[in-house]
C-alpha positions in Angstrom: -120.8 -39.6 59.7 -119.7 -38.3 63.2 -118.8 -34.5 63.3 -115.8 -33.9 66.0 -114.3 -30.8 67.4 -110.9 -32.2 68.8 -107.8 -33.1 66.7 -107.0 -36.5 66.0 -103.4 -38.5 65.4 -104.2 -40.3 62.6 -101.9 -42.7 60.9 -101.8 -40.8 57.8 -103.4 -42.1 54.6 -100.4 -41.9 52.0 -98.1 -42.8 54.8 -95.7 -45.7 53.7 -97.2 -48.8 54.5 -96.9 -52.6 54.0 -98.5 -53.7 51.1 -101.5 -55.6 52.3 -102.4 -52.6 54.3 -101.7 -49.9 51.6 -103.4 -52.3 48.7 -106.8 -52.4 51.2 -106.7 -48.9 52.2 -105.8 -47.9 48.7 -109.1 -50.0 47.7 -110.9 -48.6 50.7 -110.5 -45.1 49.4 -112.5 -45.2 46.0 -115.1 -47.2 48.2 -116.1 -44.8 50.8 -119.1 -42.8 50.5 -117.5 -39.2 50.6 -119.6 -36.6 52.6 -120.9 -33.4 51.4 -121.6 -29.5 52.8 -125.1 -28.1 52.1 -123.6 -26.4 49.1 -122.5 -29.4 47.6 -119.0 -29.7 48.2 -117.0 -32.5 48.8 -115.3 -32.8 52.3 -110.8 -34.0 52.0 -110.2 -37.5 53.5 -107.4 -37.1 55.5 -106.6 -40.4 57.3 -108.1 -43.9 57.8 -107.4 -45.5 60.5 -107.4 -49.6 60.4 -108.0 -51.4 63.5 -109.9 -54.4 64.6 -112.3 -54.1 67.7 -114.5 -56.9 68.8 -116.8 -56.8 65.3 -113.6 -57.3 63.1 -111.5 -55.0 61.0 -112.6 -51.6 60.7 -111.3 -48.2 60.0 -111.8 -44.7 61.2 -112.1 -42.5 58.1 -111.4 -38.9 59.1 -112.5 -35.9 57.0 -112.2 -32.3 57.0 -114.6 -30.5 55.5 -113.8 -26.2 53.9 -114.9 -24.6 57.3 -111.7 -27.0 58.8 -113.8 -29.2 61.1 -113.2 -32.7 61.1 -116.2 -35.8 60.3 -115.2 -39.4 61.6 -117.2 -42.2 60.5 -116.6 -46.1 60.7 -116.3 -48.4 58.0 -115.7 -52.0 56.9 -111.8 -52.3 56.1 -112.6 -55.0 53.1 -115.8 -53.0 51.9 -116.1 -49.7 53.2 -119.9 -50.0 54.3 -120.4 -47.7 57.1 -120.8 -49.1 60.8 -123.2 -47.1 62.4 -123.0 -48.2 65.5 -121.7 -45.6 68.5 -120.6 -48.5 70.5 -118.2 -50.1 67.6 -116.8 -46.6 67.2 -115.7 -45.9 71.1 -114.3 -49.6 71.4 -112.8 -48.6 67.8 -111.4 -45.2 69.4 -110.7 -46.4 72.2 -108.3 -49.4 70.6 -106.4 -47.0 68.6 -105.6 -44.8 71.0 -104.1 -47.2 73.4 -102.2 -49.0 71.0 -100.6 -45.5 69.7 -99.8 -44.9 73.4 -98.2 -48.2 73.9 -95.9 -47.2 71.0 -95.2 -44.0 72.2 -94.5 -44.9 75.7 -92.5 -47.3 74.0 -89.9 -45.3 72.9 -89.1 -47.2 70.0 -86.8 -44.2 68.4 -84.4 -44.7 71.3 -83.9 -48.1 72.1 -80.9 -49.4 69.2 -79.2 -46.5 71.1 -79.6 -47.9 74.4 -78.4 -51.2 73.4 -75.9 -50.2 71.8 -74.6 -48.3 74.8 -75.7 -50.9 77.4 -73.9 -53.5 75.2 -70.4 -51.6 74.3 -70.3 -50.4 78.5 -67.6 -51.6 80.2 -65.4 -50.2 83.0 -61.4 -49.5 83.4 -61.3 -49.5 87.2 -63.6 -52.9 88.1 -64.8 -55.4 86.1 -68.1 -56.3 86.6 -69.3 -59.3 88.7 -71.3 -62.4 86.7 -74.5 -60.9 88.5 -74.1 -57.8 86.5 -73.2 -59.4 83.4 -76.3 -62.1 83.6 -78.6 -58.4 84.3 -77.4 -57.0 81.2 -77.6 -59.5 79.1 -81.2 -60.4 80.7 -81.7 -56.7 79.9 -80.2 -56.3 76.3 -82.9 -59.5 75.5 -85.9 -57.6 77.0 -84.7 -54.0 74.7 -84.6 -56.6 71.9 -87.6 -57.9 72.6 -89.6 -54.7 72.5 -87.7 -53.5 69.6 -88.7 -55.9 67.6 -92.1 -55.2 68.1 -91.4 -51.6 66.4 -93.4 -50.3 63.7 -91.7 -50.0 60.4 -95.0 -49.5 58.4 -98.9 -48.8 59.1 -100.3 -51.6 60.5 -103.7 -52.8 61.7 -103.9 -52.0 65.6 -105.0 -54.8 67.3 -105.4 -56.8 70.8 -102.7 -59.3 70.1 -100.2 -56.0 69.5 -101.6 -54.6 72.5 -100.9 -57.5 74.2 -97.1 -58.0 72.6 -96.0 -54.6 73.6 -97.4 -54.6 76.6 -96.1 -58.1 78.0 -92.8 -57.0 76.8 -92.6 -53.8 78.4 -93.6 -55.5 81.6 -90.1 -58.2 80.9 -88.4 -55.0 80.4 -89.6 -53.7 83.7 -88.5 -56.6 85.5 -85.0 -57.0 83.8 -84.6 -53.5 84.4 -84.9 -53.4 88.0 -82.7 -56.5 88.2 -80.0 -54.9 86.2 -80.4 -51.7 88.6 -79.7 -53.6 91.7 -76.3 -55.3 90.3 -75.4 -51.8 89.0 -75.7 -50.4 92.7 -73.9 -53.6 94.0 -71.5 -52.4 91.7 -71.0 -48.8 92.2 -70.7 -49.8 96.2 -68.3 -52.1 95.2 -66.3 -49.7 93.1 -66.8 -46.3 95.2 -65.2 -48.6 98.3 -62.1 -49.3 96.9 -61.6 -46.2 95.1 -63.1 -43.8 97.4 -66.0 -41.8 96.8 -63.7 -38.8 96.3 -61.9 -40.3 93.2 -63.2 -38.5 90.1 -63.0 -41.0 87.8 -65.1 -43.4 89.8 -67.6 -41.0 90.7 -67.6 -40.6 86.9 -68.1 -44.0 85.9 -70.6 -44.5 88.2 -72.6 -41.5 87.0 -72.9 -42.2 84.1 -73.7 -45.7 83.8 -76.8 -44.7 86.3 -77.3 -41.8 83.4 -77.7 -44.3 80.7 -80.3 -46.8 83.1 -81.9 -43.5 83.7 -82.7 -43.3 79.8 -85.2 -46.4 79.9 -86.6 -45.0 82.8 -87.5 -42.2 81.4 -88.7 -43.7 78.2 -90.7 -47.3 78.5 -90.1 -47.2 82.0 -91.6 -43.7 82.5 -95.3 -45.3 83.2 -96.9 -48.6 84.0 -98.3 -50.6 81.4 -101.7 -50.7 83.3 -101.2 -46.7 84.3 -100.8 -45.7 80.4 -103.5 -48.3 79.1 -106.0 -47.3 81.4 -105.6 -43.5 80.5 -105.5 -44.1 77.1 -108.4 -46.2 77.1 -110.5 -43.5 79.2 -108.9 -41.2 76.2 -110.7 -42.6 73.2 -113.5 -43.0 74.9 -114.1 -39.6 75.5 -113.4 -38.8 72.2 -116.7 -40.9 71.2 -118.2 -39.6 74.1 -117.7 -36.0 72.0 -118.9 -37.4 69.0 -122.5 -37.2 67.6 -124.8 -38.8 64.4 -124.6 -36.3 61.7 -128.7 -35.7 60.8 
C-alpha cells in the first residue's frame, strides 16, 4: 500500500459503467486485501482506477483511511493481487493521468454544440464559396470524429485510446486551421462589398470567428504533444510522492 498526501481524480467506483468493467471491478472489490490503522480499523475504498500499462491491466485502488489521508496501492484487474512494483505504479499513474487530460482537453461536453452550430451557419449577405463549404464539412468530420471517441461509461485507459484521441485531435487541428483560412477569405470577401462599416456584416463576420474561437479554446486550446507531455510529467510526480507503507 502507498500512502499519499495529494488528492486524486479518480474515476469513481459506483460510477455508471459498462458492464464488463462494472462486473470486474464489482469482482475486484470483494477481492482486495483492505488495509487497516494500528487500532484495527478498516480504511473506505473510494475509487479504482482500471488501466493497462506495459505489464497488462491493472487498477489503482485508492483508500482513505479515519484521519482522511488517502493509501494507493496497485492490483491485478482479473485477481486483485497486489503489484508491488514502484515502476508499474508511475507508468500506471502516469497513463491515467494523461488519458484523463486528453479527455479533458477534449472538450467532449461541447462539441454536439459546435456542430450543430458549424453545421446550421449560413449567411444572408454572401454565400459561401465551395472552398469554405469543403472546410466545413472537412471540419464537421474531424468534430465527429473526436466525438465519437467520447466516454459514455468508465472504461479501461489505455495506449490505443491515447493514441485515438490524440490522432484525432491532431485531424481536428488541421481541419481547423483550413476552415479558418476560407472563413477569412470569406469575411475579406464580404466586408469588401459591404463595407467594413455595415453593421450587419461586421456582425456576421464576428460571430462566425466567435463560434471558430469555441474550438480553439477547447481541443484546440493546447497541443497534443504540449498536454501529453505535462500530463505525463504529472503522474509521475505523483509516484515520485508516493512511498512503501512498512
Amino acid at each position: 500500500m502507498y500512502p499519499i498526501g495529494g488528492h486524486l481524480q479518480p474515476v469513481c467506483y459506483g460510477r455508471m459503467m459498462s458492464d464488463d468493467v462494472n462486473t470486474r471491478l464489482e469482482r475486484l472489490a470483494t477481492l482486495v486485501e483492505v488495509p487497516h490503522e494500528d487500532d484495527g480499523s478498516a480504511a473506505e475504498l473510494i475509487a479504482l482506477m482500471p488501466c493497462e500499462p506495459a505489464i497488462g491491466e491493472v487498477v489503482v485502488a485508492c483508500w482513505r483511511d479515519s484521519s482522511g489521508g488517502e493509501l494507493v496501492e496497485l492490483v491485478r484487474l482479473d485477481d486483485g493481487a497486489r503489484v508491488d512494483d514502484p515502476v508499474a505504479l508511475r507508468e500506471a499513474l502516469a497513463l491515467l493521468a494523461m488519458v484523463e487530460t486528453l479527455e479533458e482537453l477534449a472538450s467532449f461536453g461541447t462539441l454536439d454544440e459546435v456542430v450543430r452550430d458549424l453545421s446550421t451557419w449560413s449567411s444572408g449577405l454572401l454565400a459561401p464559396s465551395e472552398r469554405f463549404d469543403a472546410a466545413r464539412t472537412g471540419a464537421l468530420e474531424a468534430l465527429e470524429r473526436l466525438y465519437a471517441l467520447a466516454p459514455t461509461d468508465v472504461r479501461v485507459a489505455r495506449t490505443q485510446l491515447l493514441d485515438a484521441i490524440g490522432a484525432a485531435l491532431r485531424v481536428l487541428d488541421t481541419r481547423w486551421s483550413a476552415l479558418e483560412q476560407a472563413v477569412e477569405a470569406w469575411s475579406d470577401a464580404l466586408l469588401a462589398r459591404e463595407g467594413s462599416d455595415s453593421p450587419v456584416a461586421v456582425e456576421q463576420v464576428r460571430g462566425l470567428w466567435e463560434l471558430l474561437a469555441r474550438v480553439r479554446r477547447g481541443p484546440l486550446s493546447r497541443s497534443v504533444a504540449t498536454a501529453l507531455h505535462e500530463a505525463r510529467e504529472a503522474g509521475i510526480a505523483m509516484a515520485a510522492s508516493i512511498s512503501h507503507r512498512s
